[in-house]
DRENLO-208285 format. One record per residue (C-alpha): x, y, z; residue in three letters; residue number from 1. Coordinates in nm, 2 decimals, m for minus. Example, Ala and Ser with C-alpha at 12.3 -4.5 7.8 and 13.67 -1.06 7.14 Angstrom:
<fiti><c1>1.23</c1><c2>m0.45</c2><c3>0.78</c3><code>ALA</code><pos>1</pos></fiti>
<fiti><c1>1.37</c1><c2>m0.11</c2><c3>0.71</c3><code>SER</code><pos>2</pos></fiti>
This chain:
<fiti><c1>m1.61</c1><c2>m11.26</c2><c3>3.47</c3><code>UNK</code><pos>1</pos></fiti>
<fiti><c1>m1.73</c1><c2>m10.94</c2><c3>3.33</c3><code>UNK</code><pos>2</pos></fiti>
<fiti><c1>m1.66</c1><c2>m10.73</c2><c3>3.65</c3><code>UNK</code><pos>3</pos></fiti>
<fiti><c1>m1.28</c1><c2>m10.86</c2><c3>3.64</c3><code>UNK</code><pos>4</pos></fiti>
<fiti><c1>m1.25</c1><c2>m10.69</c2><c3>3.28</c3><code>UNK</code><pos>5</pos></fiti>
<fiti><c1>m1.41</c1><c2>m10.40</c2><c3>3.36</c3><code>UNK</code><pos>6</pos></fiti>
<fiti><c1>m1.26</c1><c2>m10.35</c2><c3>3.67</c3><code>UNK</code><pos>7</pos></fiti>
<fiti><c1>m0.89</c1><c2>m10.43</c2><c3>3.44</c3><code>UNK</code><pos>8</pos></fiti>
<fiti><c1>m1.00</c1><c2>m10.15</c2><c3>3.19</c3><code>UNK</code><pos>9</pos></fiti>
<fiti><c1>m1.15</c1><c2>m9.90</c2><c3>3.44</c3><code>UNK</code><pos>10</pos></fiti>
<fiti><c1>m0.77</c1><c2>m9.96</c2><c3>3.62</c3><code>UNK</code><pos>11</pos></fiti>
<fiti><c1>m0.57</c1><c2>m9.92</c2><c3>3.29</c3><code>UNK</code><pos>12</pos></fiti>
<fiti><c1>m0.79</c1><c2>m9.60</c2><c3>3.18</c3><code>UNK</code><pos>13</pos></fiti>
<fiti><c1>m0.71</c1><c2>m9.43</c2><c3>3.56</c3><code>UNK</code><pos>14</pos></fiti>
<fiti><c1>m0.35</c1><c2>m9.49</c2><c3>3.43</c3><code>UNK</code><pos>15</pos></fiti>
<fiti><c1>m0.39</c1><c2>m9.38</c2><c3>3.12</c3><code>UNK</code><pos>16</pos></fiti>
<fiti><c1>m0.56</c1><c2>m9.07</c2><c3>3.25</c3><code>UNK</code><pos>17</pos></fiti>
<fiti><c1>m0.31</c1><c2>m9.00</c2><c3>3.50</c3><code>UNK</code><pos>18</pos></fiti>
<fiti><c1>m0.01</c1><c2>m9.01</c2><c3>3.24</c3><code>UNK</code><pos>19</pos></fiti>
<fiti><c1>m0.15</c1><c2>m8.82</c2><c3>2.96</c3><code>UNK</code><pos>20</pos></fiti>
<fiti><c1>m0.37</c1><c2>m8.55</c2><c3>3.23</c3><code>UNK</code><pos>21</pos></fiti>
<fiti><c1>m0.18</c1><c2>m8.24</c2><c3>3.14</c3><code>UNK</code><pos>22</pos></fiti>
<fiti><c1>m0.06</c1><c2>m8.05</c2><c3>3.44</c3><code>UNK</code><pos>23</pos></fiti>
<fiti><c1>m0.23</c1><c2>m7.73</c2><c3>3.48</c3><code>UNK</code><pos>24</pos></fiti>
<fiti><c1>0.00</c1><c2>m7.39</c2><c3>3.55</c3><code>UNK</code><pos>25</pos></fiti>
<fiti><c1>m0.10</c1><c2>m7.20</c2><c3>3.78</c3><code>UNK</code><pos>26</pos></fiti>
<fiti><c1>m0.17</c1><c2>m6.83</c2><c3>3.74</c3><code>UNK</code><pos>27</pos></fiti>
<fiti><c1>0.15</c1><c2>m6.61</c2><c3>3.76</c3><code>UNK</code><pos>28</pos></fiti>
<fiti><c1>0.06</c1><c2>m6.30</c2><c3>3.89</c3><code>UNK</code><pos>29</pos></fiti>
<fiti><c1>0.26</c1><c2>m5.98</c2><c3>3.79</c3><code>UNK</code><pos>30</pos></fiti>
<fiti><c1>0.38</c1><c2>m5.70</c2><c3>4.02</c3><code>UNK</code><pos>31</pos></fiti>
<fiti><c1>0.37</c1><c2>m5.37</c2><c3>3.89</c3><code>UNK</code><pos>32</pos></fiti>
<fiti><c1>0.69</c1><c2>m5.15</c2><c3>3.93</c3><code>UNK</code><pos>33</pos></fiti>
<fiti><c1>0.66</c1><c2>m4.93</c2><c3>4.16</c3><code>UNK</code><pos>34</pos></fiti>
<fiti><c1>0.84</c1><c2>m4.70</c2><c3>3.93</c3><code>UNK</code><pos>35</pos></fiti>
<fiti><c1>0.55</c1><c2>m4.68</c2><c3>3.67</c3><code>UNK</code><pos>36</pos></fiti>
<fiti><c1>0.47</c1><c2>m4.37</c2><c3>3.52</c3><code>UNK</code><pos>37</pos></fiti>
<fiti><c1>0.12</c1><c2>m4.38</c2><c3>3.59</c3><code>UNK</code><pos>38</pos></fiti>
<fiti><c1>0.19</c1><c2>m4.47</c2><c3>3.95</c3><code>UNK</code><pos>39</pos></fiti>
<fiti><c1>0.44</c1><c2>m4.18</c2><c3>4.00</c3><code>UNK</code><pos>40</pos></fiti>
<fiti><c1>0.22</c1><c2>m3.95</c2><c3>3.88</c3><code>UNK</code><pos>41</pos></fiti>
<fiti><c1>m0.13</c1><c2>m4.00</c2><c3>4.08</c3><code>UNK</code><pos>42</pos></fiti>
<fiti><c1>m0.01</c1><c2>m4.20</c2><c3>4.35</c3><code>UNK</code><pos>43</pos></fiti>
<fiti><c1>0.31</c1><c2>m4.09</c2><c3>4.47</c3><code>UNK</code><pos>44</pos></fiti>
<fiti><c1>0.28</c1><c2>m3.78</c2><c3>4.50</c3><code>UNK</code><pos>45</pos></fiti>
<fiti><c1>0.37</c1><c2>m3.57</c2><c3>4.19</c3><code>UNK</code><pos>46</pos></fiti>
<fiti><c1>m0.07</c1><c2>m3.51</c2><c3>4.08</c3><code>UNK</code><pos>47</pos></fiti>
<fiti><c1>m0.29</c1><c2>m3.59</c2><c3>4.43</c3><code>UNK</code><pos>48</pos></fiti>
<fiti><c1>m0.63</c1><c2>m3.69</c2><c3>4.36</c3><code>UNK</code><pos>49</pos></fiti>
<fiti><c1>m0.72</c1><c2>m3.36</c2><c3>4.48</c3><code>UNK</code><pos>50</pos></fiti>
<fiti><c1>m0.48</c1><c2>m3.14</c2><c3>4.20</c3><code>UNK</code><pos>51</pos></fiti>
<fiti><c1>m0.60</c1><c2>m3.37</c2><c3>3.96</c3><code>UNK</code><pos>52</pos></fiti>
<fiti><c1>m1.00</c1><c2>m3.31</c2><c3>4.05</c3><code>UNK</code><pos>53</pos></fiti>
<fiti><c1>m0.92</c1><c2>m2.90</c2><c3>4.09</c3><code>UNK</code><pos>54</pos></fiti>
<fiti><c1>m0.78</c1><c2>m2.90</c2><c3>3.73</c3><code>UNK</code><pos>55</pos></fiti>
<fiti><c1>m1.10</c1><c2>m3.08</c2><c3>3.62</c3><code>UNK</code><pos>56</pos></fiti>
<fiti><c1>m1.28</c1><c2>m2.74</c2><c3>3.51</c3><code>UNK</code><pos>57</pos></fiti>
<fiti><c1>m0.96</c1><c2>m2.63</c2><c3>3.33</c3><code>UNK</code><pos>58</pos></fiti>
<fiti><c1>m0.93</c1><c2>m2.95</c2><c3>3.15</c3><code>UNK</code><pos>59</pos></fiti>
<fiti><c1>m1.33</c1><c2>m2.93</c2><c3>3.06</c3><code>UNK</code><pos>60</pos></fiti>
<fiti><c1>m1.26</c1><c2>m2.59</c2><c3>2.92</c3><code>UNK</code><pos>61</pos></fiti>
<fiti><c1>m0.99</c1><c2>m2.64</c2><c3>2.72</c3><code>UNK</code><pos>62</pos></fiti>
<fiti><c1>m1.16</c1><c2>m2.93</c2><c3>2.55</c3><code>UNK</code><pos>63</pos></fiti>
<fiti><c1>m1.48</c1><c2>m2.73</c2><c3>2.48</c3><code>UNK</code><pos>64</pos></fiti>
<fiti><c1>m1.22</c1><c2>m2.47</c2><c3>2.33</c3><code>UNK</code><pos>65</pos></fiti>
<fiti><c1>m1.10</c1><c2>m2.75</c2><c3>2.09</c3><code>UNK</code><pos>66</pos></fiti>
<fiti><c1>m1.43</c1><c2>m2.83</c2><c3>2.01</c3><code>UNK</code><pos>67</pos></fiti>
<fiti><c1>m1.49</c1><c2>m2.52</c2><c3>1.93</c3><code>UNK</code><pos>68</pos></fiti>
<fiti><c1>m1.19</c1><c2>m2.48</c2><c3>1.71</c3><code>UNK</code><pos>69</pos></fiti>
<fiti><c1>m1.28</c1><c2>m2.77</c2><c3>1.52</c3><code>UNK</code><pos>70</pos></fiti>
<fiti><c1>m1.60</c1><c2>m2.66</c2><c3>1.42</c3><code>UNK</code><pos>71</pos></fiti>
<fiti><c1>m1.49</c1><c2>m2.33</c2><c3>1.35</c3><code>UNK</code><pos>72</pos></fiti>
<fiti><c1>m1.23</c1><c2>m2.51</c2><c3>1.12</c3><code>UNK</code><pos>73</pos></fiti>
<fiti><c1>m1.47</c1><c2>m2.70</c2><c3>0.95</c3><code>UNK</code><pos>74</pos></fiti>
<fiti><c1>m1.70</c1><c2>m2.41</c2><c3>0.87</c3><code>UNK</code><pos>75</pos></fiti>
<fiti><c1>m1.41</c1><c2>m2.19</c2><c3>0.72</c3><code>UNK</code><pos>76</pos></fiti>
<fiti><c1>m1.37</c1><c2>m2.50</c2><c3>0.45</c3><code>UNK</code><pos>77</pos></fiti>
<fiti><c1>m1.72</c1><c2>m2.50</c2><c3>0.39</c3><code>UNK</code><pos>78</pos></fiti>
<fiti><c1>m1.69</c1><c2>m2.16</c2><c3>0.33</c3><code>UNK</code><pos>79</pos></fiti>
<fiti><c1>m1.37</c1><c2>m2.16</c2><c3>0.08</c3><code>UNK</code><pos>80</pos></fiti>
<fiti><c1>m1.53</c1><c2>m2.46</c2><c3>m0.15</c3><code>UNK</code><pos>81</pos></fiti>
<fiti><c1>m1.88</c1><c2>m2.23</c2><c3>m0.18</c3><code>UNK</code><pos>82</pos></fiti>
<fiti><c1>m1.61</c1><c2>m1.93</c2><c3>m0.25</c3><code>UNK</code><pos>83</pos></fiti>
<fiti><c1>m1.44</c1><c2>m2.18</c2><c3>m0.47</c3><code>UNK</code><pos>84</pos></fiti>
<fiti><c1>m1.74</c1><c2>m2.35</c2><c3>m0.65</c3><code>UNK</code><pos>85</pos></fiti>
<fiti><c1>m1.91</c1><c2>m1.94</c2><c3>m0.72</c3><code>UNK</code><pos>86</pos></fiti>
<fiti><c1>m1.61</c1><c2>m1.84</c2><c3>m0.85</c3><code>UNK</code><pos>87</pos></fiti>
<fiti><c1>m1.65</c1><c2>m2.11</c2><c3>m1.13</c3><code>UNK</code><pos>88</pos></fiti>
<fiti><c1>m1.97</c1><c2>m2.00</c2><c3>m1.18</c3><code>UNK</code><pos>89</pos></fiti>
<fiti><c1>m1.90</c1><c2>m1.63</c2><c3>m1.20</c3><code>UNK</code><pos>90</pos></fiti>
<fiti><c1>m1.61</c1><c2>m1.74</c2><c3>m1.46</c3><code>UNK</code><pos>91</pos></fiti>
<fiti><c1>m1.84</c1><c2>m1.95</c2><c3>m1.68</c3><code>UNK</code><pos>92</pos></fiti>
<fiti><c1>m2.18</c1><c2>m1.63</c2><c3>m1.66</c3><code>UNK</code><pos>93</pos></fiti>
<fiti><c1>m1.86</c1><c2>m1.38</c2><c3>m1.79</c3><code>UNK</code><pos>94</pos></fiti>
<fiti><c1>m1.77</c1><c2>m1.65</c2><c3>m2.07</c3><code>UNK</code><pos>95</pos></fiti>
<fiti><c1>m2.14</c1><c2>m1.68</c2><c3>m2.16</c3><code>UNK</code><pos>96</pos></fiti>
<fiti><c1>m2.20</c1><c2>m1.30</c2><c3>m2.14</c3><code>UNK</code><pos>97</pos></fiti>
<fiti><c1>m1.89</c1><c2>m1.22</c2><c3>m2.39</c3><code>UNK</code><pos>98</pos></fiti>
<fiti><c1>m2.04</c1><c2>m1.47</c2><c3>m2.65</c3><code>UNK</code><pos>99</pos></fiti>
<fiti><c1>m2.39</c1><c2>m1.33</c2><c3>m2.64</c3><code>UNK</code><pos>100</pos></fiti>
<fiti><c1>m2.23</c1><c2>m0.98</c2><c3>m2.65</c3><code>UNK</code><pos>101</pos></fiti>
<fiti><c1>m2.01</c1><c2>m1.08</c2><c3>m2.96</c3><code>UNK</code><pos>102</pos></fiti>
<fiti><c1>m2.28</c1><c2>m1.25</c2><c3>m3.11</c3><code>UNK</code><pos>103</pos></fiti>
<fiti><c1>m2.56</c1><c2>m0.93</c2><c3>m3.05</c3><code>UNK</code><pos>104</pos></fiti>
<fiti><c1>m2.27</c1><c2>m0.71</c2><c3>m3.20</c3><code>UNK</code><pos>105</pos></fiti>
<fiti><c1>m2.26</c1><c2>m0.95</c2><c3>m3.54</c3><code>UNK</code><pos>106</pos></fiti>
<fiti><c1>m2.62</c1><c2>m0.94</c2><c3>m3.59</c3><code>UNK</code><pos>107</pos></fiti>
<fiti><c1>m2.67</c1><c2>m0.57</c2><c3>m3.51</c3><code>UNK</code><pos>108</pos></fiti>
<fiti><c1>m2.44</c1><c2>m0.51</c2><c3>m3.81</c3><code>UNK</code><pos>109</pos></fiti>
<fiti><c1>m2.65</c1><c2>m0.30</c2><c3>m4.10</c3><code>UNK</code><pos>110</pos></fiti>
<fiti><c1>m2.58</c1><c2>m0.58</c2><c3>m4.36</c3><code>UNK</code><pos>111</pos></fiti>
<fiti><c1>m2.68</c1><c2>m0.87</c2><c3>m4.13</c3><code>UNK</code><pos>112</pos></fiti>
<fiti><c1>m3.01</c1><c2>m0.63</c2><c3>m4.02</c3><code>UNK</code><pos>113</pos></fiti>
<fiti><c1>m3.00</c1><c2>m0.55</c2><c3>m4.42</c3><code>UNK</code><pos>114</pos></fiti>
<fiti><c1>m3.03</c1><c2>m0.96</c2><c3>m4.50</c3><code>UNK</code><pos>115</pos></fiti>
<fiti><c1>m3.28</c1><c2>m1.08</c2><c3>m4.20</c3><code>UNK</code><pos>116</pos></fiti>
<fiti><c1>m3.55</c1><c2>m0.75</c2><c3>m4.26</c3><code>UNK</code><pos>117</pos></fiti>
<fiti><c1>m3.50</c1><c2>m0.95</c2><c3>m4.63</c3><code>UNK</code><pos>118</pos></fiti>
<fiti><c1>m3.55</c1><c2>m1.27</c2><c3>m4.54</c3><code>UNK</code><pos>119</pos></fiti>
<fiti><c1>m3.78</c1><c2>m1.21</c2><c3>m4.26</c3><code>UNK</code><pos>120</pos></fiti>
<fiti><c1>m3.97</c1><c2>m0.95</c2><c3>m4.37</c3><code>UNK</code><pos>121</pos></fiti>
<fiti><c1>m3.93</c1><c2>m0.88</c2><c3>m4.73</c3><code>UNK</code><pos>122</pos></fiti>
<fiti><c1>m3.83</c1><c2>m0.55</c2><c3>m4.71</c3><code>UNK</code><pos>123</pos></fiti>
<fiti><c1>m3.59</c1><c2>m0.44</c2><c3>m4.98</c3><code>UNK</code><pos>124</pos></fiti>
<fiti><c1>m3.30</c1><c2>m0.20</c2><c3>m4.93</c3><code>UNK</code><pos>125</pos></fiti>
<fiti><c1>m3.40</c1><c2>0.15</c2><c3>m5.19</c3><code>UNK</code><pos>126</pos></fiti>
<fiti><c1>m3.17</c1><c2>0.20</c2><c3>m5.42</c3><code>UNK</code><pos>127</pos></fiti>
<fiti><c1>m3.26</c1><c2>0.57</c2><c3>m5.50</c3><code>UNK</code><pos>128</pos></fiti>
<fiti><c1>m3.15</c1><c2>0.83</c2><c3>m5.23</c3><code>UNK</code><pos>129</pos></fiti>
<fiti><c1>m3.47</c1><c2>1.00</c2><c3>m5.02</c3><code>UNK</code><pos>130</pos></fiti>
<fiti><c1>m3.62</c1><c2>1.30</c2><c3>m5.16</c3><code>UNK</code><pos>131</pos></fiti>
<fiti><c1>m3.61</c1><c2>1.57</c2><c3>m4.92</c3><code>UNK</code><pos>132</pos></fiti>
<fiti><c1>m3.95</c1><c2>1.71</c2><c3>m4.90</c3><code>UNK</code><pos>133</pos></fiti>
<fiti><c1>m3.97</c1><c2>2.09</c2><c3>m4.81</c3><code>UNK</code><pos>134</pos></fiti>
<fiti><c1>m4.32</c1><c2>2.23</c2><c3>m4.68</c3><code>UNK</code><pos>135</pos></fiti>
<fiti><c1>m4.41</c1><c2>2.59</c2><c3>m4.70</c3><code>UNK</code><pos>136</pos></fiti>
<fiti><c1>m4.45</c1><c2>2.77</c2><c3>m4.39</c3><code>UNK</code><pos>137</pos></fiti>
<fiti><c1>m4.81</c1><c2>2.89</c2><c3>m4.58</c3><code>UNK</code><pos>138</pos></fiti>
<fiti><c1>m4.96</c1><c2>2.59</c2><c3>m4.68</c3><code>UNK</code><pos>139</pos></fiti>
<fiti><c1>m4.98</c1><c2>2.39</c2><c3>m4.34</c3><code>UNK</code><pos>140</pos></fiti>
């Protein structure tokens, strides 16, 4: 009894299978124009394999060239932000060197010397003009 049902549901799941089995597509396959760009230009005839490997060296060059132009680009902005960046500092040593030069002229002034040699030092100003002291030409 056991082998009729299995036999029944092996049966039903073959059907099964084959109804609900999803066809598979098969590959389509896609022919390139013949009018391509690529293909007009290395295979037909316009750039041989043999033009194209001549202009190899040319083409080497002119790509070391553009190297070369990029780093020389590169180095000339380098260059302009150091320009740039001592400029600032040149501007901000001037500003600083005005100040102290203002500053030196204030306190080089005789009544600022006058009040610091006071303060400092305390030195008074005389009030009585210098008595001018004449020497004989005998006695020295």
């Amino acid at each position: 009894m056991s082998n009729q049902f299995k036999s029944k549901i092996e049966e039903i799941q073959e059907e099964n299978e084959a109804v609900f089995k999803p066809k598979l597509k098969q590959k389509e396959t896609f022919d390139l124009p013949s009018n391509n760009f690529f293909n007009l230009l290395f295979v037909k005839g316009v750039v041989s394999k043999q033009a194209a490997t001549n202009a190899l060296p040319f083409i080497i060059f002119l790509s070391f060239l553009a190297l070369i132009y990029i780093g020389n680009r590169h180095s000339a902005e380098n260059n302009i932000r150091e320009i740039d960046k001592l400029n600032k500092e040149v501007k901000e040593l001037s500003w600083d060197f005005k100040t102290l030069k203002a500053d030196l002229m204030f306190k080089s002034k005789q009544t600022e010397v006058v009040k610091r040699v006071d303060t400092l030092l305390q030195l008074k100003v005389p009030i009585t003009p210098p008595i001018k002291i004449v020497v004989a030409s005998n006695e020295y």
